[in-house]
C-alpha positions in Angstrom: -33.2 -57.7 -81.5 -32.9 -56.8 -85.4 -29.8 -58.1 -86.4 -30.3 -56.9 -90.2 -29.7 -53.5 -88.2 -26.7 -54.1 -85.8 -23.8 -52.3 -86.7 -20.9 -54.3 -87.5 -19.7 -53.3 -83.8 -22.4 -54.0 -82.0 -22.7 -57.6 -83.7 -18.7 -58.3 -83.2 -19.8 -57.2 -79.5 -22.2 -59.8 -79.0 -20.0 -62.6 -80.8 -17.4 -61.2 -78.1 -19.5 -61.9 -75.1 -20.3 -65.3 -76.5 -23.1 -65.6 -79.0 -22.6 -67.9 -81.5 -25.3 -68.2 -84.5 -24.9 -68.1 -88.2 -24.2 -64.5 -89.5 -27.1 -64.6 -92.8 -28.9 -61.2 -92.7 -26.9 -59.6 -90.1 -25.6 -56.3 -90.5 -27.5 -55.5 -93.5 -25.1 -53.4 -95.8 -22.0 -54.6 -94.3 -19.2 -57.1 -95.9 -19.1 -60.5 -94.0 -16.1 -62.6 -94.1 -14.2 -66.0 -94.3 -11.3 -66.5 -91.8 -8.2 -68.3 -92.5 -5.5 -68.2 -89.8 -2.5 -70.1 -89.9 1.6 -69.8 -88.5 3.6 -67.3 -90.1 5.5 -70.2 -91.6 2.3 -71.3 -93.7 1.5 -68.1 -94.7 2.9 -68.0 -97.9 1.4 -70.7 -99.4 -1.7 -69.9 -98.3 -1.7 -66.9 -99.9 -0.5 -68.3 -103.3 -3.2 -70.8 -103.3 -5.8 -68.2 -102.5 -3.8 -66.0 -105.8 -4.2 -69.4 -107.9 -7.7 -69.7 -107.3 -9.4 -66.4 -106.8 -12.5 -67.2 -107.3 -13.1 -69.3 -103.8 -10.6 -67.6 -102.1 -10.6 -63.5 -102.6 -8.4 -62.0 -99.8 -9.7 -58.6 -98.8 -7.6 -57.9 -96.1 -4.6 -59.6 -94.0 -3.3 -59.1 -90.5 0.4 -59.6 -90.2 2.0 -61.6 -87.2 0.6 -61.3 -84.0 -1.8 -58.2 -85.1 -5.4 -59.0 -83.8 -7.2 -56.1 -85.5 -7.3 -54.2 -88.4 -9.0 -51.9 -91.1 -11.4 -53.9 -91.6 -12.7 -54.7 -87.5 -11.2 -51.1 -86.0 -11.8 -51.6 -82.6 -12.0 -55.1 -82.8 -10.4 -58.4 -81.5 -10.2 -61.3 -84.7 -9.5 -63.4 -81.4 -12.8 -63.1 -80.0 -15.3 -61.2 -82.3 -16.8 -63.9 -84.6 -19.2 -66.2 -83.1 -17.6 -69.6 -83.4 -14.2 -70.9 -84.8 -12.4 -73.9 -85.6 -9.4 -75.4 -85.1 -7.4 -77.7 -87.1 -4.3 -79.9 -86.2 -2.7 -82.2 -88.9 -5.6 -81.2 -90.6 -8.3 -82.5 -88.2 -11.1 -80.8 -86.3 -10.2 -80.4 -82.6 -11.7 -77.5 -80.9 -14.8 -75.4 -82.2 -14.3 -72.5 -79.0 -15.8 -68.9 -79.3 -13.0 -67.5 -78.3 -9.2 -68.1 -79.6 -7.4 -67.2 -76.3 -6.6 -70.8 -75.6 -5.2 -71.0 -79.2 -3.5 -67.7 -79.8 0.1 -67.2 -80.6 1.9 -64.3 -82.0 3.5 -66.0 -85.0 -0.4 -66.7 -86.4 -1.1 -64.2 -89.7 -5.1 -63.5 -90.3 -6.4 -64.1 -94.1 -9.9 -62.4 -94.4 -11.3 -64.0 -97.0 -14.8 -62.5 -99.2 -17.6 -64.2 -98.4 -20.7 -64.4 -100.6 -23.3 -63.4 -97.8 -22.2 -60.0 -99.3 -24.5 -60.0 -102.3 -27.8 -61.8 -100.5 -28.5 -58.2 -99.6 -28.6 -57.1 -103.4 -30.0 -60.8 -104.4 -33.3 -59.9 -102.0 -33.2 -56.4 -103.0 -34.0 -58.0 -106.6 -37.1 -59.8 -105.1 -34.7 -63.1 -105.1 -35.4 -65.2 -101.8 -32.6 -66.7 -100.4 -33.9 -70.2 -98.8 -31.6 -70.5 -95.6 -32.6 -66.6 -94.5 -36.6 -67.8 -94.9 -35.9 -71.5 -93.3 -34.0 -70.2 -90.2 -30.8 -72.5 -91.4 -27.1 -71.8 -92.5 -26.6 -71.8 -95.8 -25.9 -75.5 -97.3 -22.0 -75.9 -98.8 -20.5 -78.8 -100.3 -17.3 -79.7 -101.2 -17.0 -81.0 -105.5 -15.1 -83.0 -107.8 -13.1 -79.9 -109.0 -9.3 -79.7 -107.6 -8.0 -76.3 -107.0 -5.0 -75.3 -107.9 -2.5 -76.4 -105.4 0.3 -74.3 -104.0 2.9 -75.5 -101.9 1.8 -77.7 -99.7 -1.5 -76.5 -99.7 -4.2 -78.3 -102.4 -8.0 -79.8 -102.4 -10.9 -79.4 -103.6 -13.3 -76.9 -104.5 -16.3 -76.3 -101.8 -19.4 -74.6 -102.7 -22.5 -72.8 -101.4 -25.9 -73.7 -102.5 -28.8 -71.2 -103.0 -32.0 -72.5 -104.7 -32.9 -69.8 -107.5 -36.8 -69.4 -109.4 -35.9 -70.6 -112.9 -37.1 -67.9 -114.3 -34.7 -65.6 -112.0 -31.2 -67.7 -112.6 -30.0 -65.6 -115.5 -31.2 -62.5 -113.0 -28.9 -63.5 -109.9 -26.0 -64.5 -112.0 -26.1 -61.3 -113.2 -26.3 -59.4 -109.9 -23.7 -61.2 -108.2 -21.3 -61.2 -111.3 -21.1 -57.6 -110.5 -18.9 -58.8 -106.6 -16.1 -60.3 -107.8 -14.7 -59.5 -104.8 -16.9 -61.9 -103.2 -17.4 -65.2 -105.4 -18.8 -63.1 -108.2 -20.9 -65.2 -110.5 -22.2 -68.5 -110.0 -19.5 -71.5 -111.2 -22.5 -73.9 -111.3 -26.3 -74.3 -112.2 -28.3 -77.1 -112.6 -27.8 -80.8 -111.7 -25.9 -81.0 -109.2 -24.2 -84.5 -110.1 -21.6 -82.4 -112.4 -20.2 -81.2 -109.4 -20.1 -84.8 -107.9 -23.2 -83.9 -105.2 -25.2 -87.0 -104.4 -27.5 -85.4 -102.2 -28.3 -82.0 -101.5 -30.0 -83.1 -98.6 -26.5 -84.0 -96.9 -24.8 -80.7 -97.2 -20.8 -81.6 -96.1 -20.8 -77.9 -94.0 -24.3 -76.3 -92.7 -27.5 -77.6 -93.2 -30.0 -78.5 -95.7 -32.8 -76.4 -97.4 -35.8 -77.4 -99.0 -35.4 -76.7 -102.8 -39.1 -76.0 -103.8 -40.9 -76.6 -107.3 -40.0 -74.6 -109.8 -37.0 -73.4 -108.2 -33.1 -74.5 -109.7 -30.2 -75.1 -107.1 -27.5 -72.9 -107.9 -23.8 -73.1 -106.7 -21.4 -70.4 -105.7 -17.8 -70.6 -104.8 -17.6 -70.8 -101.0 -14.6 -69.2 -98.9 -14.8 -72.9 -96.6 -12.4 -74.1 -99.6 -9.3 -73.3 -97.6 -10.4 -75.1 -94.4 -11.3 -78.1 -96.8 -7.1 -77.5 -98.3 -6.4 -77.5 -94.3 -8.1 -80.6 -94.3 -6.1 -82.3 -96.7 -3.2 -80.9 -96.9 -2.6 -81.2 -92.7 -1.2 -78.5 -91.4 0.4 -78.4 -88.1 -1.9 -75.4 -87.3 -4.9 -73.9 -88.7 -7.4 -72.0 -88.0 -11.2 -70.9 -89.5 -14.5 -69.5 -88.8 -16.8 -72.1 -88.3 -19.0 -72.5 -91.3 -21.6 -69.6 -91.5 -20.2 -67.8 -88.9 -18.6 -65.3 -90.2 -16.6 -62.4 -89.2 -19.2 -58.7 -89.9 -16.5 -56.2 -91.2 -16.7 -52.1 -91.3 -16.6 -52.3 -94.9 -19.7 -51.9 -96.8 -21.3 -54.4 -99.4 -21.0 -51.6 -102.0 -17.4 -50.9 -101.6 -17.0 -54.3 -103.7 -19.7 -53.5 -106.2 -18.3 -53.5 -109.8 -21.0 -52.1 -112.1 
């Protein structure tokens, strides 16, 4: 199976009838996606934190009430067409199911949240490895020592993804992905990764390691797991995620978020 070349339906199918892997190089082309689902009574200041901290959390799309497709999956079910999910109550991890049928109420409103697998395809077009495509792994994301801004009750920190870069190419990728705002955008980190109040790369808090080669400097992006690390915190009654790296493959197209 190429999954670089699965339509965005035919991978959502898959997810559907229960395959649950990390989403990095599938669909080549097409946007991939954070979830963030939570009771139409925590809506709001979920979407307040995501407009106070826009670069972690870029909404692309939301499904009101009760809706369980969209624009952005037509033809789809956000109940059953990503891999694997997660579910929070009181801000604690207590079901990881494929499917959300056991958890689904009609009061729940869908965030879909950019995701920065978007601009791997245009990082690679560039001759830029990314390490967890070539090591079989999902990508490594950790959460810092940088606070978001909090709204309501929502608030903690910042959680980012980790791709190691050539040295000589850093300057390249964060000028390619600068250009997806949409989607993270530009690096918020390079270098040691102390500042950010990392110990050890090799202890990622979501997804799994990668080997960081010679020559090679680890570079940080903003990740769209921030919001399940608020959930965390913050406790909600009810929340609800894609688990990390598995994300929902939208109909829309990298390049719709391109800003040149």
């Amino acid at each position: 199976m190429d999954r670089a070349n699965l339509s965005p339906a035919q991978a959502r199918a898959l997810f559907r009838d229960g395959l649950a892997t990390p989403t990095a190089g599938w669909s080549s082309g097409f946007t991939q996606a954070n979830l963030v689902i939570v009771p139409k009574e925590q809506a709001f200041d979920v979407l307040l934190f995501a407009e106070r901290n826009p670069k972690p959390c870029p909404i692309l799309g939301v499904l009101e009430a009760g809706q369980t497709t969209g624009p952005l999956l037509l033809g789809g079910d956000i109940r059953t067409d990503v891999g694997r999910y997660t579910v929070y109550q009181n801000g604690v991890l207590v079901d990881e199911p494929t499917d959300l049928s056991a958890w689904w109420c009609d009061d729940l409103v869908t965030f879909i949240v950019g995701c920065s697998f978007t601009f791997e395809a245009a990082l690679q077009g560039a001759g830029i490895p990314i390490a967890h495509i070539e090591q079989g792994r999902n990508v490594p994301m950790y959460r810092t020592n940088r606070r978001c801004a909090s709204a309501g009750s929502m608030a903690g920190p910042l959680v980012v993804s980790m791709r190691p870069i050539a040295a000589d190419r850093v300057a390249d990728a964060a000028r390619i992905t600068a250009q997806y705002p949409a989607v993270h955008g530009a690096p918020v980190h390079i270098g040691d990764p102390t500042d950010l109040g990392i110990r050890d790369l090799a202890n990622p808090d979501f997804g799994d390691p990668v080997t960081v080669a010679d020559g090679f400097v680890p570079v940080f992006w903003a990740c769209g797991v921030t919001p399940q690390a608020a959930v965390m915190e913050s406790r909600p009654p009810l929340a609800i995620g894609h688990a990390p790296g598995h994300m929902l493959i939208t109909d829309a197209r990298d390049s719709d978020y391109l800003v040149l």
